[in-house]
N, C-alpha and C positions, 0 to 999 in steps of 0.2 A: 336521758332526754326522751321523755314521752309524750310534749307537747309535740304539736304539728304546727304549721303557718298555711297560709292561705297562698300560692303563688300566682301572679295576673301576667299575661303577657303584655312587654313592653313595646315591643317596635315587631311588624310581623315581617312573615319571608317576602312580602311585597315590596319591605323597606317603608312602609308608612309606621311613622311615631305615633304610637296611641296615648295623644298628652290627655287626655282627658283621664284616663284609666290611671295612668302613671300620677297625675294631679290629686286625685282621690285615694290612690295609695299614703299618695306623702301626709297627704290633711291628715290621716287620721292619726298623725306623731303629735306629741305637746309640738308649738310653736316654736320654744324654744329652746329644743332636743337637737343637737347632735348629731349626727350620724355617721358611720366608717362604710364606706361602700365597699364591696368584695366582688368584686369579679373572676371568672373561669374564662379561658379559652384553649382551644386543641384540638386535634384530631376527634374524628366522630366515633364513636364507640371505646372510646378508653377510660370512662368510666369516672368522665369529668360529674354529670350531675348525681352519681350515687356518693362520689367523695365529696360533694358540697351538703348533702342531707347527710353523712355523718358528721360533719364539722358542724353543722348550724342545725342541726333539725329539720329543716326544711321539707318540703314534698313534692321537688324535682321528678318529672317522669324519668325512670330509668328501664333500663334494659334489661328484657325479658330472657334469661342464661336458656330454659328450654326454647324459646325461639327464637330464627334465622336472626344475625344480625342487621341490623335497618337503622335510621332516622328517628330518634326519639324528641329531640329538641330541636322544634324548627322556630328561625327568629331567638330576639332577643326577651328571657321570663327574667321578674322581679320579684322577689320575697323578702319575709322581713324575719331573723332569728327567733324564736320562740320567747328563749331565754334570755336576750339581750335582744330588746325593739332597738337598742342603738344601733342596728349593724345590716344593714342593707346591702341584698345577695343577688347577682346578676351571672343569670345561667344565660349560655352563648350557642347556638346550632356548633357541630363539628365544621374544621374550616374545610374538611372537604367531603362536606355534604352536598345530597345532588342540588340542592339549590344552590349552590355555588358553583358545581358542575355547569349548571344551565347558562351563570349570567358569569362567565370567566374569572369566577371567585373574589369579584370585587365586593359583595358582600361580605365574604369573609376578611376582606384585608378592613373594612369600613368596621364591622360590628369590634374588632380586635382592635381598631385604633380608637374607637368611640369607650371601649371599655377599661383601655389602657389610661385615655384623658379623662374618664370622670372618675374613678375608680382612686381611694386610695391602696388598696392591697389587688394587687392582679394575679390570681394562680395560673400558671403555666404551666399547663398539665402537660408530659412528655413520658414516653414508654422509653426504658432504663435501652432497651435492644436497637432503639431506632437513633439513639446519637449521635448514630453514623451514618444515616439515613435523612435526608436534605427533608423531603415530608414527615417523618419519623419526628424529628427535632422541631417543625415547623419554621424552619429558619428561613425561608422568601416571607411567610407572614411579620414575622419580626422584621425583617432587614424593610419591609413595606410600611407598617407604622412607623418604627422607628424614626425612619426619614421625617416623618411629616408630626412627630410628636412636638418638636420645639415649636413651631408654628403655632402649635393650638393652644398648646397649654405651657406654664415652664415649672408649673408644679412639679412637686416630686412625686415618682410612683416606688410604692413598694413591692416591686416583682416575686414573688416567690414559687419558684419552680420544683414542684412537686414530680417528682421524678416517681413512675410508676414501676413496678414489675422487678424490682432491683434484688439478682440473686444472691450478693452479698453483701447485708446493708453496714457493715465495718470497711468494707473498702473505699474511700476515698477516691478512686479514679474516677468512678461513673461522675458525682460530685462534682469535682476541676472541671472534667471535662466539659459538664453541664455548663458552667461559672464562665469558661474560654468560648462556649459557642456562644451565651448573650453577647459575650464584648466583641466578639469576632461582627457579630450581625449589625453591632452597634458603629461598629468604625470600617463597615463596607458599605454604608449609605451615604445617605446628604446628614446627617445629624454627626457626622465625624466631624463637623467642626468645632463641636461640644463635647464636654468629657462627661460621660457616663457619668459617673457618681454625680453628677450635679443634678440629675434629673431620675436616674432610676435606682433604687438600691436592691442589689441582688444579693435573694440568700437561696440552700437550695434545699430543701426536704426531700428525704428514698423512704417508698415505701416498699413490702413486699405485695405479693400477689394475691388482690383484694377476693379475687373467686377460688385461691384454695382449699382444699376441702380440710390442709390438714389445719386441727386447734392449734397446734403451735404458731401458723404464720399466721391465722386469724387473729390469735392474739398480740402481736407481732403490730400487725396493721392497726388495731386498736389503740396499741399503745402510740404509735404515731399519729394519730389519728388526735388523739388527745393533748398531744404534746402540741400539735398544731392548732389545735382549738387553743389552748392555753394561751399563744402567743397573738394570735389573733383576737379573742375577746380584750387583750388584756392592754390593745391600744387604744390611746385617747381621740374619742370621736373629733374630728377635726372641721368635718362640711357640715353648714347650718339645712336647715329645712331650705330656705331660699337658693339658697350658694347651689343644691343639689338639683330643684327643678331648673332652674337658670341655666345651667348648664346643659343639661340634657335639652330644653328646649333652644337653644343656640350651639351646639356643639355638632350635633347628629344633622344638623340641615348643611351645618360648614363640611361635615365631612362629605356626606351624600354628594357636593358638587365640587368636591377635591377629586381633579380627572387622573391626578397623581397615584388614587390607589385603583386606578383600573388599567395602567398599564406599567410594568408588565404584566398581568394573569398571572395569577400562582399557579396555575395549571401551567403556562408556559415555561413560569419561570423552576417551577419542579420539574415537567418533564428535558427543559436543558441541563440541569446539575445533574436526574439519575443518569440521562443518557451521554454525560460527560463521565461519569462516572464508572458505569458500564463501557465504558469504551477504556477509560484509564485503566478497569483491571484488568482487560484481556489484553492493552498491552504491555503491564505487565507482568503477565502470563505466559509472553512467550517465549522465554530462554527456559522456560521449563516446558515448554509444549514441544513433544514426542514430532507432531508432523511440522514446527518451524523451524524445530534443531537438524532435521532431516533435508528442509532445503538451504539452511543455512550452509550445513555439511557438505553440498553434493560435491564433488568432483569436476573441476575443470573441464572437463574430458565429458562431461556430460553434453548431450543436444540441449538447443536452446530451447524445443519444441517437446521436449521430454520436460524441461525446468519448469515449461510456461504450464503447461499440463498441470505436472504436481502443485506447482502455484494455484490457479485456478481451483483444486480440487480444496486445498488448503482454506482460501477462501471464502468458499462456498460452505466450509462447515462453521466456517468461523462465524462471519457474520448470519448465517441461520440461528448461531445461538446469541447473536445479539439479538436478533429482532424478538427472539421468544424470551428474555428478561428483559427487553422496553417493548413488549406488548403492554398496550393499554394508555401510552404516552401519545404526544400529538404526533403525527405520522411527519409533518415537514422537519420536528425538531429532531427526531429519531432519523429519518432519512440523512438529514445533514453530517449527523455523530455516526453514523455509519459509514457514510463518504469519508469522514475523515478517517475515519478505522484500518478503512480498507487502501486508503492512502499510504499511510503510515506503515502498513505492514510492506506494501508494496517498496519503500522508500528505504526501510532495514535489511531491505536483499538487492537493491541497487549493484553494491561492489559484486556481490556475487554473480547476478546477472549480466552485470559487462566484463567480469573474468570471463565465465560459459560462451559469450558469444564471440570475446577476441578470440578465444582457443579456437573454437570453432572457424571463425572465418579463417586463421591463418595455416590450419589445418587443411584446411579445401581449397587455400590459394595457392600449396603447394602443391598439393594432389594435379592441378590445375593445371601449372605451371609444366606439370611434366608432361601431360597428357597433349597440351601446346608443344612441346618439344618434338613431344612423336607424332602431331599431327604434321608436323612444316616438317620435318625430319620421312615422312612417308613419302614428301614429294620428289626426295632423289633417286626415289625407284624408278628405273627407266634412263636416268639422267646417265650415268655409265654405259650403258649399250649405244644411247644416243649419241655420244661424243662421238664415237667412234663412225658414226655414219653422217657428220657432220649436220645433225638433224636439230638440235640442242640450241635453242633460242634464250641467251641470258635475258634478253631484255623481256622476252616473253614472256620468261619466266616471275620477273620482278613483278610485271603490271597484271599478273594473273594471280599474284598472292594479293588478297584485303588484309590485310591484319584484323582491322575490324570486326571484321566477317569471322575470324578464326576466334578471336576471343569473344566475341557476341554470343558464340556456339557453348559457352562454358560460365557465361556468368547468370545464365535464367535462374541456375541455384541458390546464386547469393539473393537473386529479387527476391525468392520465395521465402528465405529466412529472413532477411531483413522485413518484409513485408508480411509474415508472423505476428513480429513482435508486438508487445501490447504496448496500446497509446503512451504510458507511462515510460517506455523503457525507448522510446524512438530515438532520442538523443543520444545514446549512444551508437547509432547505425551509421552517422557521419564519419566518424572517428575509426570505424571497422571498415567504411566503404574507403578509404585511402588504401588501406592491407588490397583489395582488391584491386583499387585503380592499378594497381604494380603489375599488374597479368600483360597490359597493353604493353610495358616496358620491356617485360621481358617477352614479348613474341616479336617486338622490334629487334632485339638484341638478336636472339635465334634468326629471323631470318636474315640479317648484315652476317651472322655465322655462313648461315649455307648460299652466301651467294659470295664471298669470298673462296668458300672452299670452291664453290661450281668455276668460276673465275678459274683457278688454278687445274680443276680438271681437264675444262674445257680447250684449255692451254695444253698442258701435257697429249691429250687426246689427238689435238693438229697436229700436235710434233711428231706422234708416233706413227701416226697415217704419212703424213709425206715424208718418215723414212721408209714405211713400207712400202708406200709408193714409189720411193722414190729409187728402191732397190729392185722393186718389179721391173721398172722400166729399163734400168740397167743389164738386169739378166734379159731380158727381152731383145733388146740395143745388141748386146753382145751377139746372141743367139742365133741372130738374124745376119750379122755379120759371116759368122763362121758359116752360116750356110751359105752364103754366096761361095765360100769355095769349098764346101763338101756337100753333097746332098745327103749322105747317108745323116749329119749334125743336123741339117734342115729337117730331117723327120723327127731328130732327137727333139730339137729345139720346139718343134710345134705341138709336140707331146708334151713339155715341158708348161710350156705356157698355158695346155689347159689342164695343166695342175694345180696354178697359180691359187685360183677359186679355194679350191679343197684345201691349202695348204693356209690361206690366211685364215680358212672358216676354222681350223685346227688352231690356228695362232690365237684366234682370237679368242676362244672358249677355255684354252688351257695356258695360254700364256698370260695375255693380252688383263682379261680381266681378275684373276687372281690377283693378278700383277697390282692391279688398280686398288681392288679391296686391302689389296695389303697397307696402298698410302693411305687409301679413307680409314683404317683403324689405325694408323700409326699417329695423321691426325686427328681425329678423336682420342687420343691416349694421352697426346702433347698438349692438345689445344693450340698448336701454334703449326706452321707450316715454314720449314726450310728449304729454300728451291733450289739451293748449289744441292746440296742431297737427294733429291726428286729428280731433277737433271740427269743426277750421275746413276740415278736408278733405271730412269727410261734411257738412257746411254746402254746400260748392260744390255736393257730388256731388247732394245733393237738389235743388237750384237747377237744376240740367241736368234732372235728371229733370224737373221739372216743365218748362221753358223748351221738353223736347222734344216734352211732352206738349200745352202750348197751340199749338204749332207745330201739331202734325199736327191739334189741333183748327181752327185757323185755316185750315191747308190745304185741308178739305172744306169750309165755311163758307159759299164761295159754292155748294157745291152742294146746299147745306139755303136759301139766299134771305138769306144774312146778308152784310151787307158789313163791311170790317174796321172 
């Protein structure tokens, strides 16, 4: 092919129809010629208008390889084959060129459906690597005409999706898969109420890589190249001269005020699929990720404030490297997919996190619990000496204990962990704060303990005082008697009686209270208190007292003139 064509712009980046130019194009066809129109559309720079001038001859601006990639087709150009004037060529701007940047890519969903309804063969230019790539594939442009194609037109179009860059053109997968993404775009819109094949027929061409340097792929692309001219020249013009401006001037003003392809934005509706996308592979990614299997893993026994830590840290690397593979997406739609991310990950260590925090509370309800014990448990220091000097106020002692006051002093810990937690995890702090309500129960229970055992002391206590009262008095009673008929007894006796003193302070340090401790561990050993046995002990205990008391009177005895 060494002819060239002449190419004119059809419709510019303004969106105005240049019928007049387009008008003078058509005239210069016989009247009653035929024509097959071909249209391109796709991503910008994949090298849609160098593969319409190998296919047609044509002399589409393309892309300068020494320099920066840029915007080479802006607006919609017309040409006509060289070699066959039947066959009318319709080069498209990239659909995400900055002029579609600018006006939220409603141009590009307009120029794609305006090419899609006038057009009998539509090339669908797609890079073999992006199939799996939502802009790669172009598939919101598709799913965006698609919708509104029965509407316009119910012609049939012939799709043919020229698959780029493909590293193995005998494999059949790239192919399928090309073939499932049209029908996929095609039955996820409003035109799902129509079956595909009544309206588009899809087939799919792989080339290789059209800027290789080496001969073998060059020729490779050649050869494709040719096989798809072959197929294309070789259909029968079908749109008359008439039928083709008619169209163009009634189609492109219908589409222009169809508000259908301006909402959603292909920018929108790209940057929701990469950044659902991006979000869908980090999670999942993480049963293989080193720092989520670590907090998945932790230990029981772990702090919640240790967990929430490592969590935090976790997520901050995470979603940093979201945001640096959806940089460059709309920031509300990226923020969203990131809340959700950081949701989700949060929501996969739920169980783990209200394991960590039950241990935890019930751990330090215990701890608690005892500390309560030995707190109300300190109060009966003093209570034993006190009996004994009838100074020991039960009732005083009840209405001086708060409980309140005593467990208030032990639960500012649990405020501080529960009041930790992160907003997500608060629901389980109801369900751990009952472990804790139990702290009040049990410093009620402890003190009904020691005010029963104080009961019982303070009882033994009086008994044992007014027996030793009450044997003082006696030896006293007697003492006094015998002196009235001896004097030399009356010196004994009032020597006697200020021994009295010195002999209880004896009794009571080495009898008296040993004596006592021994019931307080016996109950604390039992838990329970038998009085016919405590009885029979302060029984003995008085009998000693006394047995020591005649003793050391008998001891001096001879030295007051008394024999035993």
């Amino acid at each position: 092919m060494t002819e060239v064509s002449m190419n004119i712009q059809m419709i510019g980046s303004d969106e105005v129809l240049l019928e007049n130019m387009v008008t003078n194009f058509i005239d210069r066809r016989p009247a009653d010629e035929n024509l097959t129109v071909v249209s391109i559309i796709g991503r910008q720079n994949t090298g849609k208008s160098h593969l319409l001038n190998c296919l047609f001859g044509t002399n589409f601006n393309v892309l300068d390889p020494q320099e920066n990639y840029g915007q080479t087709t802006r607006g919609i150009w017309i040409a006509q084959c060289p070699t066959n004037p039947s066959i009318v060529v319709i080069d498209i701007e990239g659909s995400d060129s900055s002029t579609n940047a600018q006006n939220g890519t409603s141009f590009a969903n307009r120029a794609a459906l305006f090419a899609l309804t006038i057009s009998d063969v539509l090339l669908l230019n797609m890079e073999a690597r992006g199939l799996g790539q939502y802009e790669g594939g172009s598939l919101p442009l598709l799913q965006t005409i698609f919708g509104e194609k029965i509407s316009l037109s119910p012609r049939r179009t012939r799709v043919e999706v020229t698959l780029r860059d493909c590293r193995n053109l005998t494999n059949d997968v790239d192919r399928v898969r090309a073939e499932e993404i049209i029908r996929e775009c095609w039955n996820s819109g409003p035109a799902s109420n129509g079956r595909l094949e009544d309206y588009i027929e899809v087939s799919v061409v792989t080339f290789p890589n059209a800027t290789d340097s080496g001969q073998a792929i060059q020729n490779e692309f050649q050869s494709k190249v040719a096989q798809l001219r072959e197929k294309l020249t070789g259909l029968t013009p079908t749109q008359s001269r008439a039928t083709f401006l008619n169209n163009v001037r009634t189609i492109w003003p219908a589409i222009r005020s169809n508000e259908n392809l301006n909402i959603p934005s292909f920018n929108e509706t790209l940057s929701t699929h990469r950044c659902k996308t991006i979000m869908q592979q980090e999670l999942s990614l993480l049963d293989s990720n080193v720092g989520f299997s670590q907090l998945r893993d932790m230990e029981d026994t772990t702090s919640s404030e240790s967990f929430q830590r490592s969590l935090a840290a976790f997520l901050t690397s995470t979603l940093e490297r979201f945001d640096e593979r959806a940089e460059g997406f709309i920031p509300e739609v990226r923020d969203e997919f990131k809340a959700i991310l950081q949701e989700e990950i949060i929501e996969k260590l739920e169980e783990k996190f209200s394991s960590i925090l039950w241990t935890e509370t019930s751990k330090k309800v215990e701890e608690k619990k005892k500390l309560i014990s030995s707190n109300l448990r300190a109060m009966k220091k003093g209570i034993v000496s006190s009996i004994f000097t009838l100074t020991f106020n039960l009732e005083a002692f009840e209405s001086n204990i708060d409980v309140d006051s005593v467990v208030e002093a032990h639960v500012g810990e649990f405020e501080q962990i529960f009041g930790g937690c992160r907003e997500e995890y608060r629901k389980f702090v109801p369900f751990c704060q009952d472990k804790v309500d139990t702290l009040k129960d049990h410093a009620e229970r402890e003190k009904m303990k020691i005010k029963e055992f104080h009961k019982i002391i303070v009882s033994i206590g009086k008994g044992v005082l007014i027996l030793v009262g009450g044997g003082a008095s006696v030896f006293c009673g007697v003492s006094i008697i015998l002196a009235s008929f001896r004097p030399a007894f009356a010196a004994w006796s009032q020597a006697a009686r200020s021994k009295i003193p010195t002999i209880l302070e004896y009794m009571l340090q080495n009898i008296i209270t040993p004596a006592a401790k021994i019931c307080v561990q016996h109950m604390m050993e039992h838990r329970k208190v038998i009085v016919a046995q405590l009885g029979k002990q302060m029984f003995n205990l008085s009998m000693a007292m006394v047995a020591v008391l005649l003793k050391n009177i008998s001891d001096q005895s001879h030295y007051y003139g008394f024999r035993d």
